[in-house]
C-alpha positions in Angstrom: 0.0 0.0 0.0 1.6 3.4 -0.8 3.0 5.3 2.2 0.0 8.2 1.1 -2.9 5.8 0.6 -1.9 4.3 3.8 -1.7 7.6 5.9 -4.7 9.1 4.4 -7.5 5.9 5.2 -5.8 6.5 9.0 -6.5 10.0 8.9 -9.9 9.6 7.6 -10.5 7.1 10.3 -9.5 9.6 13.1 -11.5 12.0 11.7 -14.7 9.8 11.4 -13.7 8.4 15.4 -13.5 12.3 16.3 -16.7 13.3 14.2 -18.8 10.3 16.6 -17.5 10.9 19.8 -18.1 14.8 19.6 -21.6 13.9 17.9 -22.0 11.6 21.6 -21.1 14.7 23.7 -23.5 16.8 21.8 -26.0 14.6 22.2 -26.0 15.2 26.1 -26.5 19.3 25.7 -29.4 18.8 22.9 -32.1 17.6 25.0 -34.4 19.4 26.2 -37.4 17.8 29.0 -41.3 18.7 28.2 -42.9 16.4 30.4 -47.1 16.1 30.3 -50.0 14.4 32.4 -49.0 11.4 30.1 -45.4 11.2 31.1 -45.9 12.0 35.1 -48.7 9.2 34.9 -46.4 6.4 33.2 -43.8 7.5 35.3 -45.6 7.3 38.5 -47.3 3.7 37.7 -46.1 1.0 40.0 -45.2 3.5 42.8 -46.4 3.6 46.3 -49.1 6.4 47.4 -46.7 8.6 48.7 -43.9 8.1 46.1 -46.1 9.0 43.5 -47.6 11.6 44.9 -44.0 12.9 46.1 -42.8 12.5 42.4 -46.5 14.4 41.0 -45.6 17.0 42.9 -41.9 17.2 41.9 -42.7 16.6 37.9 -45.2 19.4 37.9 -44.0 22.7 38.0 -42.1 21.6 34.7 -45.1 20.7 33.0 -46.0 22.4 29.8 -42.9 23.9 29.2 -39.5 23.1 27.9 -37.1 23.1 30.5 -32.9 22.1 29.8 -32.2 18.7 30.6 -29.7 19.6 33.4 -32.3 22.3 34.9 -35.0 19.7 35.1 -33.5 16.6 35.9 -31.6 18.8 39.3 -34.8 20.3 40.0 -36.6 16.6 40.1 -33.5 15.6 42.1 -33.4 18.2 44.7 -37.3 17.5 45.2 -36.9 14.0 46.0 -34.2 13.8 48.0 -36.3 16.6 50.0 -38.7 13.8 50.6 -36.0 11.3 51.9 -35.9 9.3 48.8 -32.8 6.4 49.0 -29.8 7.5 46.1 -31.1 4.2 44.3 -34.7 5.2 44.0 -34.1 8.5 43.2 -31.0 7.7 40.4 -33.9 4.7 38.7 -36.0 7.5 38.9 -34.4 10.2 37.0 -33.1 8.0 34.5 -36.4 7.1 33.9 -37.5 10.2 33.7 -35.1 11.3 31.0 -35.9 9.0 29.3 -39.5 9.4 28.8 -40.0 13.1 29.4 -37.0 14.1 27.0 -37.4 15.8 23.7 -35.6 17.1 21.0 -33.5 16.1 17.7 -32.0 12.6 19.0 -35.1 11.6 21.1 -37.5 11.7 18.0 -34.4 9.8 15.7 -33.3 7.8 18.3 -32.6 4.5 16.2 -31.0 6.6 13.5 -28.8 8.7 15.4 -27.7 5.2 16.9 -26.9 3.6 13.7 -24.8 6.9 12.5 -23.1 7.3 15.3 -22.1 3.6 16.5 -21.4 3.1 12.9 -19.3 6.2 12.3 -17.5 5.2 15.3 -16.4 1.4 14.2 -15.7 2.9 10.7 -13.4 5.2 11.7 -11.6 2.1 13.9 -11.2 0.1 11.4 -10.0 2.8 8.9 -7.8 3.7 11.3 -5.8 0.2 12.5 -6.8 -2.0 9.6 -4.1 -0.3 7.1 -1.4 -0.7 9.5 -1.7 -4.5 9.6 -1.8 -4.1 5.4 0.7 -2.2 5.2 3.7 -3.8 7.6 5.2 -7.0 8.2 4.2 -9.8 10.0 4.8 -9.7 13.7 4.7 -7.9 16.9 3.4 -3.8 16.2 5.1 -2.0 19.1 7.7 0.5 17.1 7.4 3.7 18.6 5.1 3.5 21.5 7.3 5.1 24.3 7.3 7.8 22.1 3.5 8.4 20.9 1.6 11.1 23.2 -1.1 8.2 23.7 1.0 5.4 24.4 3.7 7.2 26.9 1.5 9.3 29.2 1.6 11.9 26.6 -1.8 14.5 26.1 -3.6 12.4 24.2 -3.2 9.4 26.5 -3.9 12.3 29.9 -7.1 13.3 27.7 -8.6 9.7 27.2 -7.9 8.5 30.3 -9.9 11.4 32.1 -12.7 11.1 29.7 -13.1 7.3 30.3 -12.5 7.8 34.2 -15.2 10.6 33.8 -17.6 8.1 32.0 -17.3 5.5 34.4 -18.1 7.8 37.1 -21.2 8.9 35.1 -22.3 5.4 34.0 -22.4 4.4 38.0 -23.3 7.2 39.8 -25.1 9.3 37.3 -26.3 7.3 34.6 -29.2 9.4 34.6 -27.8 12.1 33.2 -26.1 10.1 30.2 -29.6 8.9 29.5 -29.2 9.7 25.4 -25.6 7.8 25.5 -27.9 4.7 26.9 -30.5 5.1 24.6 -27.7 4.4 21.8 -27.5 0.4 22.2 -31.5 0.4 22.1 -31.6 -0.9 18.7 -29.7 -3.7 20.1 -30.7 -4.3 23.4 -34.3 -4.5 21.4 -33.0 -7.4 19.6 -31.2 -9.1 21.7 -34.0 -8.6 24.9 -36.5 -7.0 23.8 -36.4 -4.3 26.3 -34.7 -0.5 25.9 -31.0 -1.1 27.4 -30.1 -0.3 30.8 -27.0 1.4 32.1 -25.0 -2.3 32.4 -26.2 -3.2 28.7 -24.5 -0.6 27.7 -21.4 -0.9 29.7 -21.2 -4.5 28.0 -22.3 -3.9 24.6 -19.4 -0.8 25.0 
């Protein structure tokens, strides 16, 4: 493979890799939560008396308008941890309520957004370390790596290790608020469960 063929498929990959995981972070700033009488009754169905009345109470002042995801889902939060909910009831709660009450350009092309980005994502892999194993011998590919800045605690190794640190601190403290992220694997948590995915389906299919 020529030395410019070979370098350009690796720089197209990076820049399809790049082009998902900033579409992912974007994802989390787009939504927006409108939540109606249809929303606070699905999410208050199976709920004790008190819980849902708690939770009626806490949904409401949001209703009829559209309020920023962050703004709502804090307000909900601050509400029922007022009224002594446990961190697990409250966290299944919010997540929940992300879910359903959340609007905007992902939640109504949920699937698709899934497909693109998931599938920009493995495409830019593949065009990225596929070329090197056409391109070079045979045998053991560690040239250079105490000198790359993502293999010898350069910036770009600092960088992804603080976003993946931050992730997992999100996907098990505060999966809630990476609701949209979740919502990705749906197509195939569907087909593999036939249920929306949770949190750890997720964290597996990842």
């Amino acid at each position: 493979m020529p030395a410019h063929t070979f370098t350009a498929l690796r720089t197209a990959g990076l820049y399809l890799f790049l082009a998902a995981l900033a579409a992912m972070i974007a994802l989390l700033f787009a939504t927006r939560i409108s939540p109606t009488e249809t929303h606070i009754a699905a999410l208050t169905e199976g709920l004790s008396e008190q819980q849902a009345a708690q939770a009626r109470a806490a949904i409401e002042p949001l209703a009829g308008k559209s309020t920023p995801k962050f703004e709502a889902i804090f307000t909900v939060s601050r509400a029922l941890a007022k009224a002594k909910w446990s961190d697990y009831q409250r966290q299944d709660f919010l997540f929940r309520f992300a879910r359903t009450a959340g609007t905007g350009l992902f939640w109504s092309n949920a699937a698709l957004f899934s497909w693109l980005i998931i599938g920009l994502g493995v495409l830019g892999g593949l065009l990225y370390h596929l070329p090197k194993f056409v391109a070079t011998p045979p045998g053991i590919r560690h040239d250079g790596i105490f000198l790359g800045a993502s293999t010898n605690a350069g910036w770009i190794g600092m960088a992804t290790a603080a976003f993946l640190i931050g992730f997992y601190i999100l996907l098990y403290f505060y999966h809630f608020l990476i609701a949209e992220w979740i919502a990705l694997a749906d197509p195939f948590s569907m087909a593999l469960r036939n249920e929306p995915a949770s949190q750890w389906f997720m964290y597996g299919f990842l």
